[in-house]
mmCIF file of the N, C-alpha and C atoms, coordinates in Angstrom:
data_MODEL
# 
_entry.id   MODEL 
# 
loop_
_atom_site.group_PDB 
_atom_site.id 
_atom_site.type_symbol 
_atom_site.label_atom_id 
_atom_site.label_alt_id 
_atom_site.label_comp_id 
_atom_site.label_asym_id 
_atom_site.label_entity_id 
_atom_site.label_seq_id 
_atom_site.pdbx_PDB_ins_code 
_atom_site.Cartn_x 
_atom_site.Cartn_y 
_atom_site.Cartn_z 
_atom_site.occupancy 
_atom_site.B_iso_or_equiv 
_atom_site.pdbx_formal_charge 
_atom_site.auth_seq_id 
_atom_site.auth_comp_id 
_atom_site.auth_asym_id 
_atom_site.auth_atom_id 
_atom_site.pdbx_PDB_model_num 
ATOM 1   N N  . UNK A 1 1  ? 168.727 -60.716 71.200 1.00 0.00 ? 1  UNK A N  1 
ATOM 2   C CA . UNK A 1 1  ? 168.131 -59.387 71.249 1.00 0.00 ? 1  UNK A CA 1 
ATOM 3   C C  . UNK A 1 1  ? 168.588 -58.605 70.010 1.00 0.00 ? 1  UNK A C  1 
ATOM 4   N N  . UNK A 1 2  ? 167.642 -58.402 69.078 1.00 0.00 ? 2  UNK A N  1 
ATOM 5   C CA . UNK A 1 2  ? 167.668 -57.123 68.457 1.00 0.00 ? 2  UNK A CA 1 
ATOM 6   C C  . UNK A 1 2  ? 168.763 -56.246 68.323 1.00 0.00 ? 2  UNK A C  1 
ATOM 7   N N  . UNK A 1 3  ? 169.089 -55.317 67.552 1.00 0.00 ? 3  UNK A N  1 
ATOM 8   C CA . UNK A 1 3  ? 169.826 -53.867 67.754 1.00 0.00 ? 3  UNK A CA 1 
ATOM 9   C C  . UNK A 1 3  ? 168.934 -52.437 68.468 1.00 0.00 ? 3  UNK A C  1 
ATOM 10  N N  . UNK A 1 4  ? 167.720 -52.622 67.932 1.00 0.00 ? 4  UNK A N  1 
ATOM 11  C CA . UNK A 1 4  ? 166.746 -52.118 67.782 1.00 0.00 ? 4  UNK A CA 1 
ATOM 12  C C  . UNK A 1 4  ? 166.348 -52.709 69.511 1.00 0.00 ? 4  UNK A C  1 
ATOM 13  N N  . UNK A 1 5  ? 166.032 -53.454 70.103 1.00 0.00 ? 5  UNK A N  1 
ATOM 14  C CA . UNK A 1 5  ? 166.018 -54.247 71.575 1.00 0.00 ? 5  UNK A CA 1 
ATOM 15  C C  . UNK A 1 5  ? 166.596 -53.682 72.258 1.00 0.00 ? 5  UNK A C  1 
ATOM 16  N N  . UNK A 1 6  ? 167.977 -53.809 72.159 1.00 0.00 ? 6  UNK A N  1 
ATOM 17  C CA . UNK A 1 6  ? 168.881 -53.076 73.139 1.00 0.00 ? 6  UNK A CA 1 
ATOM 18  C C  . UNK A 1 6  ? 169.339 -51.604 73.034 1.00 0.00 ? 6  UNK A C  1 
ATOM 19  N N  . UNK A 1 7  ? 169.373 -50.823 71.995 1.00 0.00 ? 7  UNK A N  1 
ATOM 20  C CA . UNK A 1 7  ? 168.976 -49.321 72.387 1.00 0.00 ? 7  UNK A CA 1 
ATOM 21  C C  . UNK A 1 7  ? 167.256 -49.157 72.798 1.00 0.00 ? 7  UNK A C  1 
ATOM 22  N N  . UNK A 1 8  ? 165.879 -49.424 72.897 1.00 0.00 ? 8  UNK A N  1 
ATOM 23  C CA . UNK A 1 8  ? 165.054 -49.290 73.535 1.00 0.00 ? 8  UNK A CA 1 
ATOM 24  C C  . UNK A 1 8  ? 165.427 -49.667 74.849 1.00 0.00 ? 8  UNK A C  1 
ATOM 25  N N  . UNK A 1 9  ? 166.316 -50.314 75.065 1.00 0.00 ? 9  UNK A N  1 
ATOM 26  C CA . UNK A 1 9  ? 167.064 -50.727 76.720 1.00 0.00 ? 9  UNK A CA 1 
ATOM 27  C C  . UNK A 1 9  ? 167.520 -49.385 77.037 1.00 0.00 ? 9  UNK A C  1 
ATOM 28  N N  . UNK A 1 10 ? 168.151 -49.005 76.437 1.00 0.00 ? 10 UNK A N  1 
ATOM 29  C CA . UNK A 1 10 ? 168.984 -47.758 76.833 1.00 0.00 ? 10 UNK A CA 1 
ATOM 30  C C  . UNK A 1 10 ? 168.087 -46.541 76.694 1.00 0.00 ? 10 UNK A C  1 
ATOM 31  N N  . UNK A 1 11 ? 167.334 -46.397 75.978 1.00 0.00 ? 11 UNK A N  1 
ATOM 32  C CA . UNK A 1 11 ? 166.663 -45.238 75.670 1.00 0.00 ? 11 UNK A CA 1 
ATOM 33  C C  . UNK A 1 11 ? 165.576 -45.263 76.737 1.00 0.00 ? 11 UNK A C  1 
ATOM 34  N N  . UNK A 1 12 ? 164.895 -46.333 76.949 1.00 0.00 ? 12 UNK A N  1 
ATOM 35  C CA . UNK A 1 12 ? 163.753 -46.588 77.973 1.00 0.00 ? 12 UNK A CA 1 
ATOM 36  C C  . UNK A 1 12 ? 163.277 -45.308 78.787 1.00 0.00 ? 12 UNK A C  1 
ATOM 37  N N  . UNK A 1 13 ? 164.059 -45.211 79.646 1.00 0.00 ? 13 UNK A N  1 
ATOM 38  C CA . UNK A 1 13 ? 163.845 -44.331 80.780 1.00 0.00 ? 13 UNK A CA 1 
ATOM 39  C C  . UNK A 1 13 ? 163.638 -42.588 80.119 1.00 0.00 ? 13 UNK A C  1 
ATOM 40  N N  . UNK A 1 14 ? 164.550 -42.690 79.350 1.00 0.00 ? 14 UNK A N  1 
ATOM 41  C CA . UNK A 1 14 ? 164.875 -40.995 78.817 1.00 0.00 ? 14 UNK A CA 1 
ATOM 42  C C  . UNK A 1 14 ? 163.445 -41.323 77.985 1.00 0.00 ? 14 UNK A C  1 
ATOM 43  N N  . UNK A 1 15 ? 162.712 -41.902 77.098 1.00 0.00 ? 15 UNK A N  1 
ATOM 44  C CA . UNK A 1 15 ? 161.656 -41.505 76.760 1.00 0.00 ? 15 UNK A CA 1 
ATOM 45  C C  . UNK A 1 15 ? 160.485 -41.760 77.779 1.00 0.00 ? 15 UNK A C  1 
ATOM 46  N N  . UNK A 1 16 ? 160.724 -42.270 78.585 1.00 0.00 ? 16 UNK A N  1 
ATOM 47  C CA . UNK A 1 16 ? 159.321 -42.043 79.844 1.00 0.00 ? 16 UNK A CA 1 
ATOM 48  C C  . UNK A 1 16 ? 159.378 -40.921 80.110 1.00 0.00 ? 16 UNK A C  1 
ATOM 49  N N  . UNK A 1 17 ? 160.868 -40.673 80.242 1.00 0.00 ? 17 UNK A N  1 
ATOM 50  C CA . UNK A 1 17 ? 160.706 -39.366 81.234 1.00 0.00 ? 17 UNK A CA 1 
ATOM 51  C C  . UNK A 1 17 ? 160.235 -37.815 80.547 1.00 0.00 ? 17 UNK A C  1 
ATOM 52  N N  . UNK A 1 18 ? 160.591 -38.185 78.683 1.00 0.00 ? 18 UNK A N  1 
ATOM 53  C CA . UNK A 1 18 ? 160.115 -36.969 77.831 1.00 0.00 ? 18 UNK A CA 1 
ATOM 54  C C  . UNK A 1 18 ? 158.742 -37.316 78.047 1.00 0.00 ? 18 UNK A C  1 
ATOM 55  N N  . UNK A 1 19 ? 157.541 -38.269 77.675 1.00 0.00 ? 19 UNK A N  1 
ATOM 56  C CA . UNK A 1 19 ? 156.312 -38.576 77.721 1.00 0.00 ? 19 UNK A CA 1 
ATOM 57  C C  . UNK A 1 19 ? 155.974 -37.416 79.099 1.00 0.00 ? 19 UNK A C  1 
ATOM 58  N N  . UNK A 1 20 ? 156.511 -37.774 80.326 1.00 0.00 ? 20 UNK A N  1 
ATOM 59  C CA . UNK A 1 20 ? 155.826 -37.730 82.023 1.00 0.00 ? 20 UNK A CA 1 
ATOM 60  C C  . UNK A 1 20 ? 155.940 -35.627 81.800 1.00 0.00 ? 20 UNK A C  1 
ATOM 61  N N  . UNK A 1 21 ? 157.208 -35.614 81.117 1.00 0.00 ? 21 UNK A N  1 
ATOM 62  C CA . UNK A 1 21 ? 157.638 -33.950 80.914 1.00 0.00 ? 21 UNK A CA 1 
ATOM 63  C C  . UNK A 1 21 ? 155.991 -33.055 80.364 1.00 0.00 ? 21 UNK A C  1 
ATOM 64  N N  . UNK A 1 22 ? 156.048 -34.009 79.510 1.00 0.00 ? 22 UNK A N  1 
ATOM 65  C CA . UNK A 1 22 ? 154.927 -33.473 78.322 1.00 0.00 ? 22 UNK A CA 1 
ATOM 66  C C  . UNK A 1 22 ? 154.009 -33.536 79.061 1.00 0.00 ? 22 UNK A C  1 
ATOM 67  N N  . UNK A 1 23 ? 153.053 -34.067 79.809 1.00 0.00 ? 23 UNK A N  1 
ATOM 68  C CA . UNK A 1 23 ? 152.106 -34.412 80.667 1.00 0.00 ? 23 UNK A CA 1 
ATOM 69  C C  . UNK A 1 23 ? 152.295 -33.560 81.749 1.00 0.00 ? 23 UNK A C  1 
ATOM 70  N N  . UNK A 1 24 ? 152.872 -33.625 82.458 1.00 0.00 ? 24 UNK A N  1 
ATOM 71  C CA . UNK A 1 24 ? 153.051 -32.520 83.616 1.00 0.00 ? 24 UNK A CA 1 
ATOM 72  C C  . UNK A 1 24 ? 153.230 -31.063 82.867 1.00 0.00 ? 24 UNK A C  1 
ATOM 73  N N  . UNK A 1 25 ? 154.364 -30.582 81.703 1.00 0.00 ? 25 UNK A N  1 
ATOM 74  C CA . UNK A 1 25 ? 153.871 -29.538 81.298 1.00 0.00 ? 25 UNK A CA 1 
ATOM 75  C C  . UNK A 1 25 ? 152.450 -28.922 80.895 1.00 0.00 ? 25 UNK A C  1 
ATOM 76  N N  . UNK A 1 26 ? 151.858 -30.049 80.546 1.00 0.00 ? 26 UNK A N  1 
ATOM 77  C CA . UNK A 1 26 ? 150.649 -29.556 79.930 1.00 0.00 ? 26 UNK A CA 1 
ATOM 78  C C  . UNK A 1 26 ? 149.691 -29.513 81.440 1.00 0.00 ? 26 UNK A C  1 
ATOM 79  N N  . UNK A 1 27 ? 149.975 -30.085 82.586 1.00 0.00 ? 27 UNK A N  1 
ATOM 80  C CA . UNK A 1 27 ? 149.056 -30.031 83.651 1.00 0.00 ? 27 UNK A CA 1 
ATOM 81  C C  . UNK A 1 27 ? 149.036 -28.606 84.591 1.00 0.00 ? 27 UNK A C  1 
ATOM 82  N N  . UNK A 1 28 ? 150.698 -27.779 84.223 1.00 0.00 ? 28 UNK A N  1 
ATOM 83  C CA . UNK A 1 28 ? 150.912 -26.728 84.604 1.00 0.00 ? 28 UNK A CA 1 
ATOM 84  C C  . UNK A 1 28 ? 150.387 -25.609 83.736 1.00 0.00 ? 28 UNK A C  1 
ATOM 85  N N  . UNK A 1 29 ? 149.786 -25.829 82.446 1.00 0.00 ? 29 UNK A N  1 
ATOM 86  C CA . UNK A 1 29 ? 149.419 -24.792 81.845 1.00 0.00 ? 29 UNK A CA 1 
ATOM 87  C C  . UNK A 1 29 ? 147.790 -24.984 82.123 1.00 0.00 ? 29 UNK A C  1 
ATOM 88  N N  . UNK A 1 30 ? 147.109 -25.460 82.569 1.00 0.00 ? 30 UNK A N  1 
ATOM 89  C CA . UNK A 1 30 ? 146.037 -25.992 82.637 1.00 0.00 ? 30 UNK A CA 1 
ATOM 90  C C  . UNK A 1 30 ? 145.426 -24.991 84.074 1.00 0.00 ? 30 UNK A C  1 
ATOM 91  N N  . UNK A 1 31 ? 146.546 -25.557 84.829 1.00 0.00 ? 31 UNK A N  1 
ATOM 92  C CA . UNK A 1 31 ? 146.214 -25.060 86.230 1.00 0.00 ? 31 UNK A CA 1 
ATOM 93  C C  . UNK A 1 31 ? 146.936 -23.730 85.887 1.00 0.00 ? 31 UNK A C  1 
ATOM 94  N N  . UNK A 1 32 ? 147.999 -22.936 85.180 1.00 0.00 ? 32 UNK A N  1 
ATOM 95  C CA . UNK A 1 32 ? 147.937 -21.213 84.974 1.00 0.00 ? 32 UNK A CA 1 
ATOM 96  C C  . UNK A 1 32 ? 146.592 -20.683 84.606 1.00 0.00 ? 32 UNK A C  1 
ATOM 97  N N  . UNK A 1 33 ? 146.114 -21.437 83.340 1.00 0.00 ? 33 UNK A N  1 
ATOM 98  C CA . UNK A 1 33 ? 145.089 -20.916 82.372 1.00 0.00 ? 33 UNK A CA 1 
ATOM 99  C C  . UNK A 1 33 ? 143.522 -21.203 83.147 1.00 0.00 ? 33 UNK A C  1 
ATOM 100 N N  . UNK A 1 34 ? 143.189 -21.855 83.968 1.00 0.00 ? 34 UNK A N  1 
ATOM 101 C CA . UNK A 1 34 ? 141.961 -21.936 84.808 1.00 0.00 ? 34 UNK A CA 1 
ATOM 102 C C  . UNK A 1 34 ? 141.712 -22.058 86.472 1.00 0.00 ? 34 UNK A C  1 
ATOM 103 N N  . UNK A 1 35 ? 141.705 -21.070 86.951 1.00 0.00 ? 35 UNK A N  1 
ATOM 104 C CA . UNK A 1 35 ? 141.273 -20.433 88.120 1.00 0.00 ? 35 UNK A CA 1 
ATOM 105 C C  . UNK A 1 35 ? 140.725 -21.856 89.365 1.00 0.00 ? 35 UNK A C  1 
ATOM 106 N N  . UNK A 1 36 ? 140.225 -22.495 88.856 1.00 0.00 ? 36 UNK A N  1 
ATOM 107 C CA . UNK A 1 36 ? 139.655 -23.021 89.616 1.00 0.00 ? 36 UNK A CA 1 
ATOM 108 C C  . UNK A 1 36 ? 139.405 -24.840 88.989 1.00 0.00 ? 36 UNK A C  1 
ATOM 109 N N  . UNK A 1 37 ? 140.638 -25.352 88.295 1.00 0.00 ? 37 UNK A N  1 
ATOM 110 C CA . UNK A 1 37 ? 141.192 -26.036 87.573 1.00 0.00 ? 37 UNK A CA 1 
ATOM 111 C C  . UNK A 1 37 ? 140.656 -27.354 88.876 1.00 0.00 ? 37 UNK A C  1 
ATOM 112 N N  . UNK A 1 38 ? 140.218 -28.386 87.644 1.00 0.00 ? 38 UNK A N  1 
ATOM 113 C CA . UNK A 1 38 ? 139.905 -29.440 88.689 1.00 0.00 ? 38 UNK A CA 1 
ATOM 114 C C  . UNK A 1 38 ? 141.090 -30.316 87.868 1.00 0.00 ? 38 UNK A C  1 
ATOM 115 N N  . UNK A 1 39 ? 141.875 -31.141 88.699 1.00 0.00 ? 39 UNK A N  1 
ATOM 116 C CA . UNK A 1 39 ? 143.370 -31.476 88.252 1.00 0.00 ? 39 UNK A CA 1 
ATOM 117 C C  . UNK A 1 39 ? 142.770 -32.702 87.427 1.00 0.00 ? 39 UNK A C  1 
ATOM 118 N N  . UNK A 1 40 ? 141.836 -33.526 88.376 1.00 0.00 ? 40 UNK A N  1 
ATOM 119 C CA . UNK A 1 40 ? 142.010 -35.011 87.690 1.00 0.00 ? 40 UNK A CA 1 
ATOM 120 C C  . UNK A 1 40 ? 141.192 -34.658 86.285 1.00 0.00 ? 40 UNK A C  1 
ATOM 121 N N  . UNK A 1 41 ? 140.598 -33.940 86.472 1.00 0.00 ? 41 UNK A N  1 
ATOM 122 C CA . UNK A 1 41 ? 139.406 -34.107 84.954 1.00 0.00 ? 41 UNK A CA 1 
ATOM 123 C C  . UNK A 1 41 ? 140.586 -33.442 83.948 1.00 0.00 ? 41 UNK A C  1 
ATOM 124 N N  . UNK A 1 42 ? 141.449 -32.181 84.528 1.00 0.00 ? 42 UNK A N  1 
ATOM 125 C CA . UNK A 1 42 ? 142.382 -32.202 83.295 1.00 0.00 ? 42 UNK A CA 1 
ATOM 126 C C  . UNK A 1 42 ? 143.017 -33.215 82.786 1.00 0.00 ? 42 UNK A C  1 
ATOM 127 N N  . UNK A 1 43 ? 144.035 -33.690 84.170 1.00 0.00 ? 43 UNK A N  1 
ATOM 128 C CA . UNK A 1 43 ? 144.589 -34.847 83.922 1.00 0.00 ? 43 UNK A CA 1 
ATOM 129 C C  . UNK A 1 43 ? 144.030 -36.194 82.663 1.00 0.00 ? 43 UNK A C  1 
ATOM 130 N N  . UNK A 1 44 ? 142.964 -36.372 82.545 1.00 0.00 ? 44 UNK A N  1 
ATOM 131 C CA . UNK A 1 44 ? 142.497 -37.271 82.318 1.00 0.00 ? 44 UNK A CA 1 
ATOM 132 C C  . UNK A 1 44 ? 141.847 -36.706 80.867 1.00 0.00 ? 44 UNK A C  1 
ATOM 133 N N  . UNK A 1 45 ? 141.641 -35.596 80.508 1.00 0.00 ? 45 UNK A N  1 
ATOM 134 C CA . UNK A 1 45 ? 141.414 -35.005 79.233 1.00 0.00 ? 45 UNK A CA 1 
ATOM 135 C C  . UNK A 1 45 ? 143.019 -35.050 78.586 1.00 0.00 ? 45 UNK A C  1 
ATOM 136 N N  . UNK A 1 46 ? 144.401 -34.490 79.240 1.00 0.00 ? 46 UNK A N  1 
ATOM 137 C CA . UNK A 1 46 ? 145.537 -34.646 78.590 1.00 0.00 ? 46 UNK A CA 1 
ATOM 138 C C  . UNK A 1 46 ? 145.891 -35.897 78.226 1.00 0.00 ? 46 UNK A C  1 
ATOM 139 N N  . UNK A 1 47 ? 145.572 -36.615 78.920 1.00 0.00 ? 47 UNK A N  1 
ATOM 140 C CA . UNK A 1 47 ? 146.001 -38.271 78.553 1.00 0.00 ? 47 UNK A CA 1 
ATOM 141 C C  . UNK A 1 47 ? 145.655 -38.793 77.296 1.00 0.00 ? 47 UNK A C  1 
ATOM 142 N N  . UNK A 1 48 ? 144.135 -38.448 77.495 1.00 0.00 ? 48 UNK A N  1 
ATOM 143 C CA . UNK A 1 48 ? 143.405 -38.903 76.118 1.00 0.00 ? 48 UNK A CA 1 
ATOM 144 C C  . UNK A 1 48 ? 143.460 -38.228 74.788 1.00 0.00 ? 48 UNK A C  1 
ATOM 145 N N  . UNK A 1 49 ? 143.957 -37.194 75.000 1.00 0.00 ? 49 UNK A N  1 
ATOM 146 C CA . UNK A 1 49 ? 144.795 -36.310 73.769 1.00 0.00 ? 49 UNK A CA 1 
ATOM 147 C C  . UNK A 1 49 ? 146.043 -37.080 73.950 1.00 0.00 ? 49 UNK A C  1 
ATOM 148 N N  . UNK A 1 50 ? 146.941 -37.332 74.400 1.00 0.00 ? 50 UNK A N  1 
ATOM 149 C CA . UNK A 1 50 ? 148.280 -38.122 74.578 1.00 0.00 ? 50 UNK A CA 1 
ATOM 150 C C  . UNK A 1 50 ? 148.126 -39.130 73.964 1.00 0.00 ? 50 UNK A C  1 
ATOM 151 N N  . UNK A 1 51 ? 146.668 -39.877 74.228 1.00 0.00 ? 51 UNK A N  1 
ATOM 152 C CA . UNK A 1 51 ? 146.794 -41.398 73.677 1.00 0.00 ? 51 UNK A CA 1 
ATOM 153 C C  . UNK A 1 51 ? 146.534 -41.591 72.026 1.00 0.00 ? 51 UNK A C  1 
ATOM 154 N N  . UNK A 1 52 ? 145.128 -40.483 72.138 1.00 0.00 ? 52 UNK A N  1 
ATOM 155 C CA . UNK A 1 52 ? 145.186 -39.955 70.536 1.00 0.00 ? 52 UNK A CA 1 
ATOM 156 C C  . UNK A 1 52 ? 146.175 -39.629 69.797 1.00 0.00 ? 52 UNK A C  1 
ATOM 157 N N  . UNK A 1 53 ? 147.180 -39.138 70.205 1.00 0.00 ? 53 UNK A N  1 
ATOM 158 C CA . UNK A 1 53 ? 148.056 -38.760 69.436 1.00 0.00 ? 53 UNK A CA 1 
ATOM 159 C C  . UNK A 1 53 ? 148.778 -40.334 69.211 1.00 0.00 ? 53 UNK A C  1 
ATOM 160 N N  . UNK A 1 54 ? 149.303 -40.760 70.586 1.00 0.00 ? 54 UNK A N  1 
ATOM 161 C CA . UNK A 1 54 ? 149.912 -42.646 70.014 1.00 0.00 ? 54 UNK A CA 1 
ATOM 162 C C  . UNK A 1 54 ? 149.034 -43.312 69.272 1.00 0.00 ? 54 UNK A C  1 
ATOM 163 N N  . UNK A 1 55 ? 148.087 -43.500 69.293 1.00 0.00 ? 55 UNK A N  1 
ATOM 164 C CA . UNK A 1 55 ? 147.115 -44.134 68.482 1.00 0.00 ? 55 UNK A CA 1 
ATOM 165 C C  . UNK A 1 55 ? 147.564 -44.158 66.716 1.00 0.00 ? 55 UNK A C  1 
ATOM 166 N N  . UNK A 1 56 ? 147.560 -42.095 66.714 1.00 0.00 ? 56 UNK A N  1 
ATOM 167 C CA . UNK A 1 56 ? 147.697 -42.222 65.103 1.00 0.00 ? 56 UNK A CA 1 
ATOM 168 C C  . UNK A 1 56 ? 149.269 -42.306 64.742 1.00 0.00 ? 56 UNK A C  1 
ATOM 169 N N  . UNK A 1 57 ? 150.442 -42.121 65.714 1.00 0.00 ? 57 UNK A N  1 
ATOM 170 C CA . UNK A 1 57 ? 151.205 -42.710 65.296 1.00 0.00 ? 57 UNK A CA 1 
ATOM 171 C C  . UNK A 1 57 ? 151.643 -44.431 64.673 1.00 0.00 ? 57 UNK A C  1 
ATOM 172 N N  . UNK A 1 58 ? 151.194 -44.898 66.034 1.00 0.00 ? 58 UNK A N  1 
ATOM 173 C CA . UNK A 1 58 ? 150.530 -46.762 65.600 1.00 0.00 ? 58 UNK A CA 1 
ATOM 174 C C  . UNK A 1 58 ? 149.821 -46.247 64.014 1.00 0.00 ? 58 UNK A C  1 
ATOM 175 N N  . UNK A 1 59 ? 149.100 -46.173 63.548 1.00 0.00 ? 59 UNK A N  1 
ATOM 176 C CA . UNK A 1 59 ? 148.538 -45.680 62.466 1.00 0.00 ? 59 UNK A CA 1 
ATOM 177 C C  . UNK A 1 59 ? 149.273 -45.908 61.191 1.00 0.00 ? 59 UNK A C  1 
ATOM 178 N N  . UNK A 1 60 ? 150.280 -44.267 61.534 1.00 0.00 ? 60 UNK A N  1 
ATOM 179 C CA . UNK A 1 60 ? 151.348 -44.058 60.354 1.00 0.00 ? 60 UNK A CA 1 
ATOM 180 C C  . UNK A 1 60 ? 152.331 -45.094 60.406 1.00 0.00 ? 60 UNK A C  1 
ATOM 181 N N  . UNK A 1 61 ? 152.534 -45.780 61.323 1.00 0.00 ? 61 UNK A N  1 
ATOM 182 C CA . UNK A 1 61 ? 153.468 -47.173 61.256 1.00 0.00 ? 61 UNK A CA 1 
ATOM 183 C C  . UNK A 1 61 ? 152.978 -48.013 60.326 1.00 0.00 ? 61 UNK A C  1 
ATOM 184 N N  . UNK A 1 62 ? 151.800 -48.911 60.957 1.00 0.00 ? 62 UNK A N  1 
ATOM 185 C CA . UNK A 1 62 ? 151.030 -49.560 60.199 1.00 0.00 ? 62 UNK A CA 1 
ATOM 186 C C  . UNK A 1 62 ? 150.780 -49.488 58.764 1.00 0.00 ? 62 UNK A C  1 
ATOM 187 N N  . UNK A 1 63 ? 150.831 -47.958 58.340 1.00 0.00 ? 63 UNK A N  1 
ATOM 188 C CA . UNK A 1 63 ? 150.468 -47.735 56.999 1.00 0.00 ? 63 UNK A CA 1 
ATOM 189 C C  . UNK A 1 63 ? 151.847 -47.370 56.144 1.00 0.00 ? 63 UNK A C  1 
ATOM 190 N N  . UNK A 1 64 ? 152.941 -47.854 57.058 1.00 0.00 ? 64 UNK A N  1 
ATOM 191 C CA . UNK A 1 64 ? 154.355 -47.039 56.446 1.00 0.00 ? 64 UNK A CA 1 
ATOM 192 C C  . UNK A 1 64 ? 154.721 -45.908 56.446 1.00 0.00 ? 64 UNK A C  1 
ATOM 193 N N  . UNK A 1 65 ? 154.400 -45.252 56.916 1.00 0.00 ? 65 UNK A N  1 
ATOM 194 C CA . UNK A 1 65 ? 154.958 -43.961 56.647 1.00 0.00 ? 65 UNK A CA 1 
ATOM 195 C C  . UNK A 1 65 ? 156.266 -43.971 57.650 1.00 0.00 ? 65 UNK A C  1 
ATOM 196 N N  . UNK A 1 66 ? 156.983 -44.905 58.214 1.00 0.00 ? 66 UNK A N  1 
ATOM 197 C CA . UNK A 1 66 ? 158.055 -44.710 58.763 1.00 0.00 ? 66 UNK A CA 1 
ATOM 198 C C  . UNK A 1 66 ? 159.484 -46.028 58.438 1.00 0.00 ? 66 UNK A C  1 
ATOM 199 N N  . UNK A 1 67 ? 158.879 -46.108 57.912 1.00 0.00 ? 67 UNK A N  1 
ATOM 200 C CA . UNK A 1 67 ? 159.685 -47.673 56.663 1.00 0.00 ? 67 UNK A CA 1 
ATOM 201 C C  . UNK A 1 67 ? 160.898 -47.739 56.291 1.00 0.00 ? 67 UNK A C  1 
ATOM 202 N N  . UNK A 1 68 ? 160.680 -45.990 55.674 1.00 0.00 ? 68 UNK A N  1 
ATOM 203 C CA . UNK A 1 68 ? 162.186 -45.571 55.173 1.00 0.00 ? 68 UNK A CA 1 
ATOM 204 C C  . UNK A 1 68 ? 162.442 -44.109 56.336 1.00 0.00 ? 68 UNK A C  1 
ATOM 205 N N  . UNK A 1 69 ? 162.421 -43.697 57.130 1.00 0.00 ? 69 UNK A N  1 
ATOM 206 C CA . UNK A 1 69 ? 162.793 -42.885 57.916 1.00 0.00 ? 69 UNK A CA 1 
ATOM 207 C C  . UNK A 1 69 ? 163.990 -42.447 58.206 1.00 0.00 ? 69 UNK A C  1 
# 
């Protein structure tokens, strides 16, 4: 295993749990900001902004921009 392997061992959980933070924060501003908030269609609009955003990180990897970091 890696160095890089075994701190993603350790880190694992603490970044699910920042990801699940971010997602549920954004599901509570959703349901402040609209009256009559239908959860799953938010739900499911935040995700896909969520995934967009991993996507273009995969991206800037791919293209280096994190090489020398």
């Amino acid at each position: 295993m890696t160095p890089q392997e075994k701190e993603m061992e350790m880190m694992k959980s603490e970044i699910t749990k920042e990801i699940r933070g971010i997602f549920k924060t954004n599901m509570k501003i959703f349901d402040w900001d609209i009256p009559e908030n239908d959860d799953r269609k938010s739900a499911e609009l935040i995700i896909n902004v969520m995934q967009e955003a991993i996507d273009g990180l995969k991206k800037e990897i791919s293209d280096g921009t994190y090489d020398q970091y």
